[in-house]
C-alpha positions as CSV (number, residue, x, y, z in Angstrom):
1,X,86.1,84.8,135.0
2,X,87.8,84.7,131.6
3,X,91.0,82.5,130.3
4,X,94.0,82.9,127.9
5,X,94.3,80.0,125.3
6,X,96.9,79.9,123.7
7,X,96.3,78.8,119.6
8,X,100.4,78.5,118.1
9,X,103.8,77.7,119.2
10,X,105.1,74.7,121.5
11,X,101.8,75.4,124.2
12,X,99.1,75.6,121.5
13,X,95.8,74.4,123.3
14,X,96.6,75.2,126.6
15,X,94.3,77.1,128.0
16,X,95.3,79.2,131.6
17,X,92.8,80.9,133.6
18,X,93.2,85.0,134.1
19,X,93.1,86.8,137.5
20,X,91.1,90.0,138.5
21,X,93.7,92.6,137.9
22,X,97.9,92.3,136.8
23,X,98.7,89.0,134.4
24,X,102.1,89.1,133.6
25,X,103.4,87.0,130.4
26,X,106.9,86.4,129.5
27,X,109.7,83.9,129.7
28,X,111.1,84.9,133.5
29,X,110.1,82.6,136.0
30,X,107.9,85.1,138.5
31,X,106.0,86.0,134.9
32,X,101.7,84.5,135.8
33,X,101.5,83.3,132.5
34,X,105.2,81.6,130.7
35,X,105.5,81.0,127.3
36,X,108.1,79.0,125.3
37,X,109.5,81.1,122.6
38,X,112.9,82.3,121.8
39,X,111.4,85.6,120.5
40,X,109.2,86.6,123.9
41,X,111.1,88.6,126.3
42,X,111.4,87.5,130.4
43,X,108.3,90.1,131.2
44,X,106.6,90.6,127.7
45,X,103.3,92.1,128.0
46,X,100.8,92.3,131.0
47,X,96.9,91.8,130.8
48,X,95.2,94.0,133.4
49,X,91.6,92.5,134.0
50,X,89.1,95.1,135.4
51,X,85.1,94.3,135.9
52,X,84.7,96.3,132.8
53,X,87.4,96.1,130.4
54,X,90.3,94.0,129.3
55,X,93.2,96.1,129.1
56,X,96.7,95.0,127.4
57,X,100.2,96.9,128.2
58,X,103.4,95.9,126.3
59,X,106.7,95.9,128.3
60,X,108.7,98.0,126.3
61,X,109.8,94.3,124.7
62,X,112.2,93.8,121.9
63,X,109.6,91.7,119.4
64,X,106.2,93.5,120.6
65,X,102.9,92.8,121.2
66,X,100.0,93.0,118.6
67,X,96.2,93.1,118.4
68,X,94.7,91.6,115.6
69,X,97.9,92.4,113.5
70,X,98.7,95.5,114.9
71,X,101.3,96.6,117.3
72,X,100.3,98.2,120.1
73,X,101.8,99.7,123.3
74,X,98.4,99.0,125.2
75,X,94.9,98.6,123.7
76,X,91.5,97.0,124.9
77,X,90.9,93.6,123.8
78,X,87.7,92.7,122.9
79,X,85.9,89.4,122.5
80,X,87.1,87.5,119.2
81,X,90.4,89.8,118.8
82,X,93.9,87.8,118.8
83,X,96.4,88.9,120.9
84,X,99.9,88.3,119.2
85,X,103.1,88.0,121.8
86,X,106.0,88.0,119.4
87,X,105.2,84.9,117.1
88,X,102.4,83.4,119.5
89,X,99.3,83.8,119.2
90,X,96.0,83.9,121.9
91,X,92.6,85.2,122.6
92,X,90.6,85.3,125.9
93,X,87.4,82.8,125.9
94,X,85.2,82.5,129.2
95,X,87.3,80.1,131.8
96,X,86.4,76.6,131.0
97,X,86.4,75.8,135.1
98,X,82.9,78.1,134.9
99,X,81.6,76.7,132.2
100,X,82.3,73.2,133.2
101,X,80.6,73.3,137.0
102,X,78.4,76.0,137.0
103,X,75.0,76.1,135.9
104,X,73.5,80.0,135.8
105,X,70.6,80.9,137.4
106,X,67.7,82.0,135.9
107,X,68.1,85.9,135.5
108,X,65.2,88.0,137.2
109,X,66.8,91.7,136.7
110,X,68.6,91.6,139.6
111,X,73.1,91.5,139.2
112,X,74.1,91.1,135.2
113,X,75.4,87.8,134.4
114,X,79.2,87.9,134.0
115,X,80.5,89.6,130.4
116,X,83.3,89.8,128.4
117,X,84.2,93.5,129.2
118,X,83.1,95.9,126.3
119,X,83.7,99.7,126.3
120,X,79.5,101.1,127.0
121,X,78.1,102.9,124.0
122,X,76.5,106.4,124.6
123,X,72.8,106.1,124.5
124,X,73.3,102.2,124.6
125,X,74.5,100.0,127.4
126,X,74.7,96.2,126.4
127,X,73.1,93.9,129.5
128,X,73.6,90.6,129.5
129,X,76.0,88.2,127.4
130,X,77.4,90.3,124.5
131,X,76.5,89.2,121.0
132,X,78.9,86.1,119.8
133,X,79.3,84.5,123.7
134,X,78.1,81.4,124.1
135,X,74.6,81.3,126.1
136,X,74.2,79.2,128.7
137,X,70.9,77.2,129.8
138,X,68.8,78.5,132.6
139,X,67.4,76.0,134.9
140,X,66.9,76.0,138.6
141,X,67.8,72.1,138.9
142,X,70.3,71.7,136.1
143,X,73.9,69.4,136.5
144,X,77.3,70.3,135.0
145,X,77.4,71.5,131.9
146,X,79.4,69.6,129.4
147,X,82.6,71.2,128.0
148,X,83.1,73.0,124.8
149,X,81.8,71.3,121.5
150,X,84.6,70.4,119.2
151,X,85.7,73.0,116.5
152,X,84.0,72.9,113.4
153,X,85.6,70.8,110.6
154,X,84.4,72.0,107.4
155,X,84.1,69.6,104.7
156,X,84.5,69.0,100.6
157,X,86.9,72.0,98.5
158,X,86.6,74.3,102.2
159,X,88.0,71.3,103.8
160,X,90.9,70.9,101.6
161,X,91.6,74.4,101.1
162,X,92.2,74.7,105.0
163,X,94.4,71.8,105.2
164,X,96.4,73.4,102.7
165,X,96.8,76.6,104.2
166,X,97.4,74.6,107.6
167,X,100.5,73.0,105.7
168,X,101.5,76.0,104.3
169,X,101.4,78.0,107.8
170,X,103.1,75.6,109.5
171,X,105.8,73.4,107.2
172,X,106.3,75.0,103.9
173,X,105.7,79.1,104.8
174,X,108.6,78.5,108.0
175,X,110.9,76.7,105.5
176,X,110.7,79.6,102.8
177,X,111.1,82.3,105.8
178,X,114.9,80.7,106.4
179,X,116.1,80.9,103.6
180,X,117.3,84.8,103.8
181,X,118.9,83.9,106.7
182,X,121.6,81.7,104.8
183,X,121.8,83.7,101.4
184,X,121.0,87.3,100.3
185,X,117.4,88.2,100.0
186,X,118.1,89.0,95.8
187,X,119.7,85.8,95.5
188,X,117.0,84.0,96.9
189,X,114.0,85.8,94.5
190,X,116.8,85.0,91.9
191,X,116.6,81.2,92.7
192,X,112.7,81.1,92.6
193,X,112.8,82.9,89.3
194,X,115.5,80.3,87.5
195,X,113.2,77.6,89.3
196,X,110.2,79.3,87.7
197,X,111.7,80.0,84.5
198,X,113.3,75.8,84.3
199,X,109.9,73.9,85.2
200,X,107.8,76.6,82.9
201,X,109.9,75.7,80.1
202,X,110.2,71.7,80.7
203,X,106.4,71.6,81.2
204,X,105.9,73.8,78.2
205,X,107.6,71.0,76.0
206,X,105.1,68.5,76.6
207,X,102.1,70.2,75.1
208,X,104.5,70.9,72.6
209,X,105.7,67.5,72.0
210,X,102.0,66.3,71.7
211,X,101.0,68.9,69.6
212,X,103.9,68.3,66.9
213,X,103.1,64.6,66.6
214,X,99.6,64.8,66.1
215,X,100.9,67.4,63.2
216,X,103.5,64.6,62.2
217,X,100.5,61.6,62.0
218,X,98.0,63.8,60.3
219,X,100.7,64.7,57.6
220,X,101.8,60.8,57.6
221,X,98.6,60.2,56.6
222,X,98.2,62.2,54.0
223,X,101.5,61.2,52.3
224,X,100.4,57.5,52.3
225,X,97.0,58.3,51.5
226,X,98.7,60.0,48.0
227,X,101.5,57.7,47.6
228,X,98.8,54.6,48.0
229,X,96.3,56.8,45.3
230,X,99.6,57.2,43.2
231,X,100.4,52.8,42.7
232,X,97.0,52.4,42.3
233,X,96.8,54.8,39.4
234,X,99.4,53.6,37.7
235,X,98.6,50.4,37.7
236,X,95.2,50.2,37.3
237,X,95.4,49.8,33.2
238,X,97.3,46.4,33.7
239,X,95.3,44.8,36.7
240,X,91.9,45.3,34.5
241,X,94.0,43.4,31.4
242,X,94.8,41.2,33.8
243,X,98.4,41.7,33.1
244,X,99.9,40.8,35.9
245,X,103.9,41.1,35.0
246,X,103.4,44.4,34.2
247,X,102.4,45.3,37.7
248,X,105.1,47.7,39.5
249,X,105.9,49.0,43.1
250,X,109.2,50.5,42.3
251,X,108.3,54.0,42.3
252,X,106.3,54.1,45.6
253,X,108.8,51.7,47.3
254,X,111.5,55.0,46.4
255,X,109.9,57.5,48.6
256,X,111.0,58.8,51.7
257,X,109.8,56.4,54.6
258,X,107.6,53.7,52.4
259,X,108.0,50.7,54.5
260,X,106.2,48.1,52.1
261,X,103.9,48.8,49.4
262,X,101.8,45.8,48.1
263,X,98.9,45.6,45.4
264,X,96.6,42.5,46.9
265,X,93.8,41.2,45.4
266,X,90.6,41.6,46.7
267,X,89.1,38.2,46.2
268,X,91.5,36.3,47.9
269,X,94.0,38.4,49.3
270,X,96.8,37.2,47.6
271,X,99.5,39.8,46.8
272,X,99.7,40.6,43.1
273,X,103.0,42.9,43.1
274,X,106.0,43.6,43.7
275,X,107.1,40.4,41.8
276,X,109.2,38.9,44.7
277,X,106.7,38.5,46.7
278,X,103.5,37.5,44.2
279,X,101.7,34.3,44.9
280,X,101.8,34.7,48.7
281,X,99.4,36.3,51.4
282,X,100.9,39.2,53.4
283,X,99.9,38.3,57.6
284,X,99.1,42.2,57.6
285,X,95.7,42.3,59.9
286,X,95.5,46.3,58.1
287,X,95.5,44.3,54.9
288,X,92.4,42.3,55.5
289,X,90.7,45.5,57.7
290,X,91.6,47.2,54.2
291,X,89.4,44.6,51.9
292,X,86.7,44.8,54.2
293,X,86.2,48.5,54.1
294,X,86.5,48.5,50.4
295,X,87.0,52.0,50.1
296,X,90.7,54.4,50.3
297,X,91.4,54.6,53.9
298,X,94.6,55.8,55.9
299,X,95.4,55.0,60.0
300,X,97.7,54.4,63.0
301,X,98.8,51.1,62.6
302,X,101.0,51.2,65.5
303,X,103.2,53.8,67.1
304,X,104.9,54.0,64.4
305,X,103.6,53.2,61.1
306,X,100.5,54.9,59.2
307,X,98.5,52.2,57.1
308,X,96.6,53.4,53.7
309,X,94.8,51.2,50.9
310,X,93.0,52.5,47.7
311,X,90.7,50.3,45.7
312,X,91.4,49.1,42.3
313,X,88.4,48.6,40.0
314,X,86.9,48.7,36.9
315,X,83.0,49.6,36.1
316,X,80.7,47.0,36.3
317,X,78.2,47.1,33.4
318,X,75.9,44.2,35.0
319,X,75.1,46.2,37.9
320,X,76.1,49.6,37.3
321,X,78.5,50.3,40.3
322,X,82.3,50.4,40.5
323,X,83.5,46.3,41.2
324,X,86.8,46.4,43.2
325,X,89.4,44.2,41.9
326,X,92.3,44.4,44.3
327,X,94.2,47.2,46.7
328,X,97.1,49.2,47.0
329,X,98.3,49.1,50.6
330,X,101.0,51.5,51.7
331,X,103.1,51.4,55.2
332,X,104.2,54.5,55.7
333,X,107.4,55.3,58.6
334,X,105.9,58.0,61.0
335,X,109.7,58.5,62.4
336,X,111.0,60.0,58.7
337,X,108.9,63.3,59.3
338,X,109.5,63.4,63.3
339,X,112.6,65.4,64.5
340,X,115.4,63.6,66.4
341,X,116.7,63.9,69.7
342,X,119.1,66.2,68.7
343,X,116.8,68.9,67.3
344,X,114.2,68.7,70.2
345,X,116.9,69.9,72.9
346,X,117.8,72.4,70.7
347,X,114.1,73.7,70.3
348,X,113.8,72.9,74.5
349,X,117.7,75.2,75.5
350,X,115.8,78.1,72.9
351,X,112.9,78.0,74.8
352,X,114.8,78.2,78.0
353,X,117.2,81.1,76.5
354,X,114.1,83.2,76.0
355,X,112.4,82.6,79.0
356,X,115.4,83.3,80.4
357,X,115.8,86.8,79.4
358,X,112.3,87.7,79.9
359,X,112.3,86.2,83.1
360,X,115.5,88.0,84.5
361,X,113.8,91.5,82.7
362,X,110.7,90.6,85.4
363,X,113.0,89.9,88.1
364,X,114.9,92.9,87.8
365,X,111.4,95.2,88.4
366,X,109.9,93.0,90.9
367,X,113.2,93.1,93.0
368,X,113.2,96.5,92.1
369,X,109.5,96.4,93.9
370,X,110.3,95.1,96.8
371,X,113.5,97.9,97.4
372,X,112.4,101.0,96.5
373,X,109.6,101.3,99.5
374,X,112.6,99.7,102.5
375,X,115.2,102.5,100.6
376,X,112.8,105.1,100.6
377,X,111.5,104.5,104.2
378,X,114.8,104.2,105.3
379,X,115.9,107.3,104.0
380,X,113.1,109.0,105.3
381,X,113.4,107.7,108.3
382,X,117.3,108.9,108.7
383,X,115.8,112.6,107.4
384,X,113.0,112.5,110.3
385,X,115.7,111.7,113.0
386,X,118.3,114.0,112.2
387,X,115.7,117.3,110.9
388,X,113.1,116.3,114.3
389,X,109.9,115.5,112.0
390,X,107.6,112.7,112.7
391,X,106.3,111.8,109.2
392,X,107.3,109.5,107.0
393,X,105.3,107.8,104.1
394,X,105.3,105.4,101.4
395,X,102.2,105.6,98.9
396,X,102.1,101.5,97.8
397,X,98.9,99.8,98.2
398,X,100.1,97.1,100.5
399,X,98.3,97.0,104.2
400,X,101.2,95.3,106.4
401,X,103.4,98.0,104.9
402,X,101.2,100.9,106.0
403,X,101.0,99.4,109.3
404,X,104.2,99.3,109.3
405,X,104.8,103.6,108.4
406,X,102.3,103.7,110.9
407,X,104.4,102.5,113.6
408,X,107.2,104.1,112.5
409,X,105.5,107.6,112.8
410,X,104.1,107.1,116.2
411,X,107.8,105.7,117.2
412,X,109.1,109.1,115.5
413,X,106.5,110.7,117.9
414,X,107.7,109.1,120.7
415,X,110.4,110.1,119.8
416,X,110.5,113.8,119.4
417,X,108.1,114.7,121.6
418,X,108.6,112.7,124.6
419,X,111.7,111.3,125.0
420,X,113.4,113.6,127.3
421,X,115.1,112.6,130.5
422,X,113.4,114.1,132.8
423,X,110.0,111.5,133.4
424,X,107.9,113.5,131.8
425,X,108.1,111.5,128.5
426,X,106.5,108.4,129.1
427,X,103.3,110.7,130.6
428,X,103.4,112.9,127.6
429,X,102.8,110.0,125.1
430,X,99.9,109.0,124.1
431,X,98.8,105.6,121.7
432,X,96.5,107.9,119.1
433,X,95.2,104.4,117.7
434,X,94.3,102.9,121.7
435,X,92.9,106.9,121.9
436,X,91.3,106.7,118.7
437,X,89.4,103.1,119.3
438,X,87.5,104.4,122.8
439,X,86.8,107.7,121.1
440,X,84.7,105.1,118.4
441,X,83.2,103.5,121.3
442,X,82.0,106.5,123.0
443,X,80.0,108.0,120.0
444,X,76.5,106.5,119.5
445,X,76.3,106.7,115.5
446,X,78.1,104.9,113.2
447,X,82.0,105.7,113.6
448,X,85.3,105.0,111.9
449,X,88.8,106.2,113.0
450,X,91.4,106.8,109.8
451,X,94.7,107.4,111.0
452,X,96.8,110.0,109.1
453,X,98.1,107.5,106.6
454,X,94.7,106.3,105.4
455,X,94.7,103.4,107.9
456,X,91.6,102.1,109.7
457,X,92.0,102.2,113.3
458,X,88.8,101.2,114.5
459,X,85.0,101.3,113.6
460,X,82.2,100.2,115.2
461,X,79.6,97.9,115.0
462,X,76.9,100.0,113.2
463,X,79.7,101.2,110.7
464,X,80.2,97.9,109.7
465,X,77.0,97.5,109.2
466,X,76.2,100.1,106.8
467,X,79.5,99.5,104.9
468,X,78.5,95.9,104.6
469,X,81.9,94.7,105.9
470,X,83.5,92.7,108.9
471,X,85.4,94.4,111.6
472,X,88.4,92.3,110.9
473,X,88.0,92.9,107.1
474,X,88.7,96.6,107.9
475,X,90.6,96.8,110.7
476,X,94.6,97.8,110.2
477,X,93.6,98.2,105.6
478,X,93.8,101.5,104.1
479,X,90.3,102.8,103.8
480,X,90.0,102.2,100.6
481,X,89.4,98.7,101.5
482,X,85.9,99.8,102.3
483,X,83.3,98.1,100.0
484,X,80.6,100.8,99.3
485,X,82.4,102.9,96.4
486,X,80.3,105.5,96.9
487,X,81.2,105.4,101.1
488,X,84.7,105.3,100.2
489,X,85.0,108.6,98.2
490,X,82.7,110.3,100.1
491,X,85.1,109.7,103.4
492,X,88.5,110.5,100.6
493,X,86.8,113.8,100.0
494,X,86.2,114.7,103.6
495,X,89.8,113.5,104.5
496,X,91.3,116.3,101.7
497,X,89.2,118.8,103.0
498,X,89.7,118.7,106.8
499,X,93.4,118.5,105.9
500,X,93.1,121.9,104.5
501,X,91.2,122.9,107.2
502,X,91.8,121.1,110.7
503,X,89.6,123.1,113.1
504,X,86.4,122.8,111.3
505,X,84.2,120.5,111.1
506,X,83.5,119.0,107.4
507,X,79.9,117.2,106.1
508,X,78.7,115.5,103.5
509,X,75.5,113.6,103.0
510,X,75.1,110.1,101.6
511,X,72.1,107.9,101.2
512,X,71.8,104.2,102.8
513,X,69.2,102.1,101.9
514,X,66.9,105.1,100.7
515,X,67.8,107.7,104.2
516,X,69.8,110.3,104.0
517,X,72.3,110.5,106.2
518,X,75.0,113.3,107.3
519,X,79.1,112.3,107.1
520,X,80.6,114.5,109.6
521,X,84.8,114.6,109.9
522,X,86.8,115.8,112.1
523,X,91.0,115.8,112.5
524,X,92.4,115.2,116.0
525,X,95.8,116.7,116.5
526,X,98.5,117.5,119.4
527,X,100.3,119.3,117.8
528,X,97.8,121.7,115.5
529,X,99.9,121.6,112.5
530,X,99.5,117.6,111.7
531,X,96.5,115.3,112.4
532,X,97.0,112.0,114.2
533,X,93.7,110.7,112.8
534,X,90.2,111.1,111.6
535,X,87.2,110.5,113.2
536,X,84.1,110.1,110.6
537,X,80.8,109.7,112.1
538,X,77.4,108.9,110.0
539,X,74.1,110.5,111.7
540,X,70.2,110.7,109.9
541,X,69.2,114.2,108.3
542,X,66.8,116.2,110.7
543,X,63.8,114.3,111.5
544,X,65.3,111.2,109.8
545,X,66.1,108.2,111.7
């Protein structure tokens, strides 16, 4: 026996056990299974559970019913696929009530141990559990077995990243969807680019502030370093004749941002010039850092103030070497080369006026983006229904929208072709893509169904295999989604030529792993003018295997 859980919306968790035969879901009250959403109709879809297959059947309802993405009239669901009703989610698990209280016994070849229900490959029945169901533990004296393990909680960046995309799914994503609904669609990309363009420019200011003042220190420095060189040049004739009055600071003590320039003397520290302040010792810790180092020197005082001493000296015949006989010290004003308030909002509204214009030059393409394929579609789509066609296409590279022109064509062919009054139209339709997936199932090679647009309808397991890709990787993209380069233009050639030619079959040969192996393609039409799909199988060369 098998079970629908149900994994969003209001019920998520619950899991309610499936009857042999008609499940009916929806909102009405005589529905098997009721769900709690606005957006499901009273009788929605019906799940039809046989002995060998899982079969889905939507209602004709207003928000439809979709299988791993895809909408779908009906369709057999397989183990691991995700049924969507409207904006709920669910997939069909073994009944936990079996699981729970029954222990299997041992299996001796006589009846096959209940299965999820899979369509029988030619040439290769599956027995037993299929591949992915949980195995349970033969033994002839074994109790209840314990329920389900908890889910796997990955750990460390994985961890994070699907907490993340948890929030995003379920608070931020729902939040962003609304907002059409009160404003126009342009106006809303509008706001996200002005948002875009504001916090890229205020951001972009603080690298640029940093940048600009370690420019303004390092050319603080240098001008105290030179005006500090400057006093003690000049005065370096009078300090080694020891006269003392004919000292001077008031050159240096002109310049643009000198705080205080000093000349100290190195043996005690007293302060030689200017004159007002002779006699005294300055309480400058840079002053005594300065003697110490005994060589020129410029740094950060503080926040604002760049410190720089040069050594005054005379040549020492005794021991050879340059004796230092006192200092000029320079404090220097970082704020007289930094730019005021003012001119930094003036740099930050140019900054924001150019971002502007480029940002408003990007908005008009990408708005013009998202319109042209709705316009287009919808133009075509007006064409189709007024001149009786059934084909409409837009060539962008984007999957949900070519599921989407998928849809629309097999609506168109609905349609046209069997919507007449008189019964017949409902039996006259066919769903190509539930067509196409047991046609894949029924062929023993490797096979992959490419609807007329390029999507992938179905492939089976062995395709995957030799395309090195996951079925639900594939499934619903264009088929240039495959990985194997060389399998992907080998199928894109064979598509262009059974196009030209629908009633023949079309090969190729390609090699896997060092076989060669034969691509055969062939178009499957009703109407012999258009095909409805592809269907590409992959067989071994004569005597190959």
């Amino acid at each position: 026996m098998w079970a629908l859980r149900i994994l969003t919306g209001p019920q998520a968790g619950q899991i309610i056990e499936l009857k042999m035969g008609r499940n009916l879901i929806g909102r009405a009250p005589q529905c098997n299974i009721k769900l709690i959403s606005p957006g499901v109709s009273k009788e929605h879809t019906e799940i039809n559970v046989y002995p060998d297959k899982i079969v889905i059947t939507d209602l004709k309802s207003s928000n439809g019913s979709y299988i791993n993405g895809i909408r779908i009239q009906n369709g057999i669901m397989r183990l691991g696929d995700k049924l969507g009703i409207h904006d709920i989610l669910v997939d069909v698990i073994p009944a936990p009530e079996i699981r729970k209280t029954q222990a299997p016994a041992p299996y001796y070849g006589g009846a096959a141990a209940p299965q999820m229900p899979q369509p029988m490959h030619m040439g290769m029945p599956h027995q037993g559990m299929p591949q992915g169901m949980p195995q349970p533990m033969a033994s002839a004296n074994a109790g209840p077995m314990p329920g389900p393990a908890p889910a796997y909680q990955p750990g460390g960046f994985q961890g994070l990243m699907a907490k993340a995309q948890d929030y995003l799914d379920r608070v931020a994503l729902p939040g962003v969807y609304k907002l059409p609904q009160y404003a126009e669609l342009k106006m809303v990309l509008l706001g996200f680019v002005v948002l875009f363009i504001f916090s890229t420019t205020l951001l972009s200011m603080i690298p640029m502030v940093q940048i600009t003042r370690a420019s303004i220190i390092n050319e603080s420095k240098r001008r105290a370093a030179s005006i500090a060189r400057t006093v003690a040049t000049i005065n370096q004739a009078a300090l080694l004749q020891n006269s003392y009055s004919s000292l001077s600071t008031n050159a240096a003590e002109s310049e643009d941002g000198v705080k205080q320039v000093l000349i100290v003397q190195q043996s005690d520290g007293m302060i030689l010039a200017p004159a007002s302040r002779a006699g005294t010792t300055p309480d400058l810790p840079f002053v005594h850092s300065a003697r110490r180092e005994m060589r020129p020197q410029a740094v950060e005082v503080d926040s604002s103030t760049i410190g720089a001493s040069f050594p005054i000296g005379l040549f020492d015949p005794n021991t050879g070497e340059q004796s230092v006989k006192a200092h000029a010290i320079v404090l220097y004003d970082i704020g007289s080369l930094a730019f005021d308030d003012g001119r930094a909002i003036s740099l930050f509204m140019q900054t924001l006026v150019i971002a502007s214009l480029i940002g408003l030059v990007i908005y008009f393409f990408m708005y013009k983006l998202i319109e042209y394929p709705i316009v287009s579609l919808n133009a075509q789509l007006d064409a189709a229904m007024r001149e009786k066609k059934d084909n409409t296409e837009v060539n962008f590279l984007f999957p949900p929208f070519q599921a989407l022109v998928g849809n629309i064509n097999s609506l168109l062919t609905r349609y046209i072709h069997g919507g007449g009054d008189d019964g017949n139209g409902a039996n006259s339709f066919v769903n190509k893509d539930g067509e196409a997936e047991n046609l894949v199932q029924l062929v023993g090679f490797p096979c992959i169904a490419i609807s007329r647009e390029g999507r992938i309808i179905a492939c089976s397991a062995s395709f995957t295999q030799i395309a090195r890709a996951d079925i639900s990787a594939l499934q619903g993209q264009l088929f240039k989604a495959i990985p194997d380069v060389a399998l992907q233009q080998n199928i894109e050639g064979l598509l262009i030529r059974t196009r030209e030619n629908m009633r023949a079959i079309h090969t190729d040969q390609l090699e896997f792993s060092g076989h060669l192996c034969i691509l055969s393609c062939q178009a499957i039409s009703s109407t012999g003018h258009e095909p409805d799909y592809f269907v590409i199988t992959v067989s071994p060369t004569e005597g190959g295997s």
